[in-house]
ROMAR-10810 format. One record per residue (C-alpha): x, y, z; residue in one letter. Coordinates in pm, whole numbers, plus 50000, padded with zeros to 5 digits. Layout:
<atoms>
XYZA;...
</atoms>
This chain:
<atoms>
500005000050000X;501125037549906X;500335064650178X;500405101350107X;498805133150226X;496435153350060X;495655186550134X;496995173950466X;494875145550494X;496125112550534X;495095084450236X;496195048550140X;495795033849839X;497155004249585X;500065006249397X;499185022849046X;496395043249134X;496705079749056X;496495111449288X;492925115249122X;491775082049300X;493535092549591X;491545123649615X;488125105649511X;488945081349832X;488925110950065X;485795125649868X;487765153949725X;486595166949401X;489025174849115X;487875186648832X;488585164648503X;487285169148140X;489645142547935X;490115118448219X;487125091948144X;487135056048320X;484845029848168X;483625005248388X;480514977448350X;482484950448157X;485604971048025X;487364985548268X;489135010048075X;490665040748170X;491605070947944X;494115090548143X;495745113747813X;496475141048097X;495135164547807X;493035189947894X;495225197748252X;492445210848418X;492915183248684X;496405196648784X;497915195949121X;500335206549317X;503305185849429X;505655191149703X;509295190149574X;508025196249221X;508335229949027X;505425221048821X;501525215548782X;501165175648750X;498095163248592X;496345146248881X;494445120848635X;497935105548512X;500375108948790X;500945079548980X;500505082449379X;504235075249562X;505015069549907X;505225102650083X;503655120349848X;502315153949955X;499685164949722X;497755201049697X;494615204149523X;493205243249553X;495765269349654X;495565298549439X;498185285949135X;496325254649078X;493075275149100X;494675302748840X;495715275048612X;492655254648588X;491065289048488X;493485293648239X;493345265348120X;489585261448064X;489785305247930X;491945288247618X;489405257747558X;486575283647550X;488325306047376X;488175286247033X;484695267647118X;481465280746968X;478965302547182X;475485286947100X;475355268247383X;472005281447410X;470885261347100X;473635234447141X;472345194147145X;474145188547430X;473205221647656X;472485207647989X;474515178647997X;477745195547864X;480465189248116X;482745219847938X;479535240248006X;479115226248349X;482795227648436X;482885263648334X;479795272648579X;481445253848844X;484865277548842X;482665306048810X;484105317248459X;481595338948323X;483595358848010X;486395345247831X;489855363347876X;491455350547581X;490345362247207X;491285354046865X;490875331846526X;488215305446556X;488725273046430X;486435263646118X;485685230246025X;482855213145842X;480205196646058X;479305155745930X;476145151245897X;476425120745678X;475275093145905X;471825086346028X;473165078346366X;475775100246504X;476515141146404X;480265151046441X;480805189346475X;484745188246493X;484275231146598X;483385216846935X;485745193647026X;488455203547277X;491105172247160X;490115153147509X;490595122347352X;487865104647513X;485885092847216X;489205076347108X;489155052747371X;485955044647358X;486165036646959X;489695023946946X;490825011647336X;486984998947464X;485284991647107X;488544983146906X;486774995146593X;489185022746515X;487535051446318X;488245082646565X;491925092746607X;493715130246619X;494325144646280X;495985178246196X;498475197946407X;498495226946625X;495485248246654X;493765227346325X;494385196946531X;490565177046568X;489845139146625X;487985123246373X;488295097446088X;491175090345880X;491515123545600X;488225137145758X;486275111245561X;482535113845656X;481105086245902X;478895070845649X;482385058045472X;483665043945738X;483745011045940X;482165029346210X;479775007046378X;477275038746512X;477575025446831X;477025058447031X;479565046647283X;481685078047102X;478755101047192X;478255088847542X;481805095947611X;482255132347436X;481645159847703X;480675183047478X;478625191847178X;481325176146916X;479795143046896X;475505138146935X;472815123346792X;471325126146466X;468445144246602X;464645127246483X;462185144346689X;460725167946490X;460605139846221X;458535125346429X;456355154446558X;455685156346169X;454645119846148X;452065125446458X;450645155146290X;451075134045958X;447235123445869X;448645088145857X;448475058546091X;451745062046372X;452365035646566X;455225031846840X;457525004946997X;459535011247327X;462634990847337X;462924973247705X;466154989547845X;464185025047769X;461565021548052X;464385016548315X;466485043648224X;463725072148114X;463255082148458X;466525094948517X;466335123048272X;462635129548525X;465065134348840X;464345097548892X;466315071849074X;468375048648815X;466665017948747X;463225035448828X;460545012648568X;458955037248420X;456855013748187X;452845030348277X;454225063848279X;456265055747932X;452905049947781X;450905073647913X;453065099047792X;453365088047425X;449565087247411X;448855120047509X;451675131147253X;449875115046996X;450805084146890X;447395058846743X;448725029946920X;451785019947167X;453464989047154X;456164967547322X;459734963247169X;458924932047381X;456754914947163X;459094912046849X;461734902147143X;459694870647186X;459234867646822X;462744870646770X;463224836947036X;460714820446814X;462664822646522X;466204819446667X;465584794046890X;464584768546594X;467284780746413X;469534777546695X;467794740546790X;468824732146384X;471884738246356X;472594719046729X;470924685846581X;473064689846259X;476384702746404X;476804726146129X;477354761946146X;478124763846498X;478624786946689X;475544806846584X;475654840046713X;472764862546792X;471924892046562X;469854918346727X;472424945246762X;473014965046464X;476104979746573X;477324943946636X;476124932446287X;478074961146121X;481144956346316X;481074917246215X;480634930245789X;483744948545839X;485954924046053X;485224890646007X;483734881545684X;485474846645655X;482754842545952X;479444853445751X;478204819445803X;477554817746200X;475504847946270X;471944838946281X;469704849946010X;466814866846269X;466414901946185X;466584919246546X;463434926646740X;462784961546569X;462834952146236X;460664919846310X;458054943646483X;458254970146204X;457474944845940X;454694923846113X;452964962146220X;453124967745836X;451384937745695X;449894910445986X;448574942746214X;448174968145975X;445664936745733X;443814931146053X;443254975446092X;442594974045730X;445404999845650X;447835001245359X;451564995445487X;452455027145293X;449645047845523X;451405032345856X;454365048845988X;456125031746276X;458305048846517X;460705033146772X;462005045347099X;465405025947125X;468685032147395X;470695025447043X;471965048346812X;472885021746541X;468985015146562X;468995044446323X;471225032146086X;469484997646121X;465995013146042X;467555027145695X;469454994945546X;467864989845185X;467214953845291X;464644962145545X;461344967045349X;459624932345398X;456204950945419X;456734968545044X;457865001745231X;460335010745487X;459684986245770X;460625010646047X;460395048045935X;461415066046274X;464235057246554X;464475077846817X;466535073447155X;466085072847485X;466975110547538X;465075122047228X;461695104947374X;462615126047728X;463055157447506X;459975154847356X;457885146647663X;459945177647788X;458245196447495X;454935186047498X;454475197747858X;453685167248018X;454365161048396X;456285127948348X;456425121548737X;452865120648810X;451435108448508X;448825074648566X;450155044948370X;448425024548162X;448864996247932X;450094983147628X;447604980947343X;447224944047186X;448114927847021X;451704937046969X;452064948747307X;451784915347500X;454804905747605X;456534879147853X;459604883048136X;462044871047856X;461634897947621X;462074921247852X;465474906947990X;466514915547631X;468054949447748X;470464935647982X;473904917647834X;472354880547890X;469384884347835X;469134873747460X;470654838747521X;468754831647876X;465434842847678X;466274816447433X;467684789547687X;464184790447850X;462354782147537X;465224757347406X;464824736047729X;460794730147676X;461034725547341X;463994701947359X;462604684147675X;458554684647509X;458274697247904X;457254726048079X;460344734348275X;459734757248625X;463914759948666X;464244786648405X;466574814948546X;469724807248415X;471844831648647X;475344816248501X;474514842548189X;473784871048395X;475944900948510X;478114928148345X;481464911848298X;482674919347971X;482834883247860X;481514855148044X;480844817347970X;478654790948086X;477954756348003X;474034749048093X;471844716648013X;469364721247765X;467504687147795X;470324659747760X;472584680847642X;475444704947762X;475224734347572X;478714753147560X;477254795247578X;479484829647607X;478434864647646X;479764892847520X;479064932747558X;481344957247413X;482864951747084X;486304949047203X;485704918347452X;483564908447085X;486634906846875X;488484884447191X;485894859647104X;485454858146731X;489654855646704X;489654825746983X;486504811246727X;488624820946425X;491804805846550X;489804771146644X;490644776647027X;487294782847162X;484514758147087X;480864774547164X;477344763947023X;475904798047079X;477094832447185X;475264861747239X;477264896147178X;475854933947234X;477584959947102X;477914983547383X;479584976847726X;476684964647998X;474074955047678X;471504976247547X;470964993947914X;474535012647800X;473055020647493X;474465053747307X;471245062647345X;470535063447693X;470765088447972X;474495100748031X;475785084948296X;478585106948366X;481195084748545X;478935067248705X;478345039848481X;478875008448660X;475975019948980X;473595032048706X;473925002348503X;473514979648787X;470604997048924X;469204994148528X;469654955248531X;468034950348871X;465244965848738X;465004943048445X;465494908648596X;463084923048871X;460064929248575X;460904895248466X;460464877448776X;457174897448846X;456214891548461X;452704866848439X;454424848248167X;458584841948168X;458634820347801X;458754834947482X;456794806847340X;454234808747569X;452834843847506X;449454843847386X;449564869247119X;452874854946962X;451254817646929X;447984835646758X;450174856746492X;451644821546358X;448054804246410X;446694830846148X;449714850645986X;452884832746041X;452674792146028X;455084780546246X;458614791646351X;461054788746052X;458124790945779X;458604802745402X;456524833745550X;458844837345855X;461864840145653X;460314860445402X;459514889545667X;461454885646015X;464724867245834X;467594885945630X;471294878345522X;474394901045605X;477024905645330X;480774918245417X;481714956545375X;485374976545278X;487194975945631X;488025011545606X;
</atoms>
């Protein structure tokens, strides 16, 4: 153990942790813009010492040290606010303002900038320091992510999320000197990249420089639109939605949720849910297949866009694992379009459906040309998380003491294992349960399979399905992703199925979702309680046993695996340029 002093107060702590954790131990606040630790299944920590606004003063040292990056030593006597360190963190945060824009009025990111916030905090309310701006063009060409390179201050956060946590490696510096921004190789736009749309880039920026591609008043014009506009809600939304309220994390919002979007407007509100137990359906025989032929094994699940995109670019010698299930929004987009919108007599092209998803690649998803089982765009609106709290925000509505209310049938029924889709896990226990009865020709009571559960970045489990041992792993974050596909490429990892989620934690990490704001690892706890707690309450667990699902194949569908299955909830992925 290491003991030191700071600001005259004695603290211990493990060899290799920095005079920041030191400080956070004794509940002393430093203020940090680059520093950014990721935590719910990476465990990464960007420590660039950029931005210096962290800096310290040392005893026996002539300069400033960069508390986020400098190691604590034995002895070391450490001051964090006498009037130099104060007068340089000032300075330090003049020259970032200096060459940002000043619309933070209209900025996407106004209230939860932490340059805006940070300058609040040290009470800096004109900037000292004047000159040439910098002048760079903003990227608009994604449908997912917007990348204004005026606003970034170089912390080099989104960096390691992309290249350290993700391992995808668009974002890097580029340029020198004051023309110096991060962003892709040459300044290409997004759209040409390998970028998977993620968000995790967006979650990690502290300012304006990397947000959303902003759909709400898209979707105010669909409401007001003449046309039919139905909406899904995504499971890991109703148990992070509350926090934008002032709500405890993992708050389940799920009455409230739909309340709210039916006093905005929407004709009907469904559950994300549904097309969750759809998806088992479908991947499950798929899954149950390829187990009794031993061919194409692993198979690996396929709900998360930014996973799918990641595995065009990376591993195409692999194209023959994934399963072919489109992913829960784009099966409930093209049954609301033809089974649901038959039964409402309304033409597919008069239906617009709208999702509320914690994903940003869920925008990109929505827009791939192969998506248009009904005749038209199976899913015409994405919006996140913090869009849906924006425009609840807008439309007046008292969020905290609304009544709640229900789903509307039938694509709003929904059982305990779609909603454990949000949490990393959740796909491949969801599927276990119905595996197990349908391999067994029993109805099973054992059915939480806790060996999947948690928010390690990779975990593995061997459960019984039936007679035999199924070999499973988990991954969440595409870094601890790429671990397993090069173990499975190599030969030295034998699995029959794994599930992977793109970001860190599952979709409750979503880019999407409420910034958590270095406190990712409590939130996203508190967010998985919540889940595995509305399962366990839920009147049905089993995908296969929800009512609604077993009536759309008695009239629409057939039976799981059907020519009319594949033809709307089943697709093929094709590999991409890796650049």
């Amino acid at each position: 153990m290491i003991n030191l002093t700071i600001n005259n107060l004695p603290v211990q702590v493990t060899e290799g942790q920095t005079v920041l954790d030191a400080a956070h131990k004794l509940g002393i606040d430093i203020p940090t813009l680059c520093h950014l630790k990721s935590t719910g299944g990476c465990n990464v920590e960007s420590k660039t010492g950029s931005c210096r606004v962290c800096v310290v003063e040392i005893d026996g040292r002539p300069n400033l040290a960069p508390s986020c990056c400098t190691p604590a030593t034995e002895g070391m006597k450490v001051v964090t606010s006498s009037l130099r360190v104060i007068n340089a963190r000032r300075t330090m945060l003049d020259l970032l303002l200096s060459d940002h824009p000043k619309d933070c009025l209209t900025c996407e990111k106004s209230g939860d900038c932490q340059l805006q916030d940070l300058a609040a905090k040290m009470g800096l309310h004109r900037i000292k320091y004047k000159g040439e701006m910098s002048k760079h063009d903003i990227d608009v060409s994604s449908e997912s992510i917007v990348r204004d390179p005026n606003k970034c201050i170089m912390c080099r956060r989104c960096e390691t999320a992309c290249n350290v946590v993700q391992t995808v490696g668009v974002l890097s510096g580029v340029g020198r000197g004051f023309e110096a921004v991060v962003g892709p190789a040459d300044l290409r736009p997004l759209s040409e990249t390998k970028c998977t749309f993620c968000g995790q880039c967006v979650a990690a920026c502290p300012t304006g420089a990397l947000t959303e591609v902003d759909h709400t008043y898209k979707c105010w014009n669909a409401i007001n639109s003449g046309k039919t506009v139905v909406v899904q809600t995504a499971p890991a939304v109703r148990v992070a939605l509350g926090e934008a309220f002032g709500m405890e994390p993992g708050s389940i919002t799920t009455g409230k949720m739909v309340t709210a979007l039916r006093m905005m407007g929407f004709a009907k509100v469904f559950d994300t849910d549904f097309s969750a137990d759809l998806t088992i359906m479908e991947e499950t025989t798929e899954f149950i297949e390829r187990l009794k032929s031993g061919k194409n094994l692993p198979i690996l699940t396929s709900c998360c866009p930014g996973w799918v995109k990641f595995f065009e670019h990376q591993f195409q010698d692999l194209m023959h694992i994934p399963s072919t299930c489109k992913s829960p929004q784009q099966m409930f987009g093209a049954i609301a379009k033809t089974y649901y919108a038959k039964k409402i007599g309304v033409k597919s092209e008069d239906m617009i459906v709208v999702s509320v998803m914690p994903c940003l690649a869920k925008k990109y998803e929505s827009a791939r040309e192969e998506f248009n089982a009904s005749g038209t765009r199976d899913v015409d609106i994405v919006i996140s998380t913090r869009e849906l709290a924006a425009m609840i925000k807008e439309a007046g509505i008292a969020f905290d003491h609304l009544e709640e209310s229900e789903y509307d049938d039938p694509l709003g029924e929904s059982t305990g294992a779609g909603v454990i889709f949000g949490a990393t896990g959740g796909v491949l226990e969801a599927a276990l349960r119905t595996a197990a009865d349908w391999v067994t020709g029993k109805d099973l009571q054992e059915i939480d399979f806790t060996a999947v559960r948690g928010l390690n970045g990779i975990k593995e489990a061997t459960v019984k399905v039936g007679d035999i041992e199924v070999k499973a792993a988990i991954s969440s974050g595409l870094g601890n992703a790429r671990k397993l596909l090069e173990k499975i490429r190599k030969g030295e990892a034998q699995y029959h199925i794994i599930e992977i989620m793109a970001c860190p934690g599952g979709c409750l990490n979503g880019g999407g979702q409420p910034y958590t704001n270095g406190h990712c690892e409590e939130i996203l706890a508190k967010r998985m309680e919540a889940l595995y707690r509305d399962d366990k309450n839920a009147k049905i667990r089993k995908s296969h046993q929800n009512p609604s699902i077993q009536k759309l194949y008695a009239e629409f569908l057939g039976k799981p695996g059907s020519e009319m299955s594949h033809k709307l909830l089943h697709t093929h992925y094709h590999g991409r340029r890796n650049v």
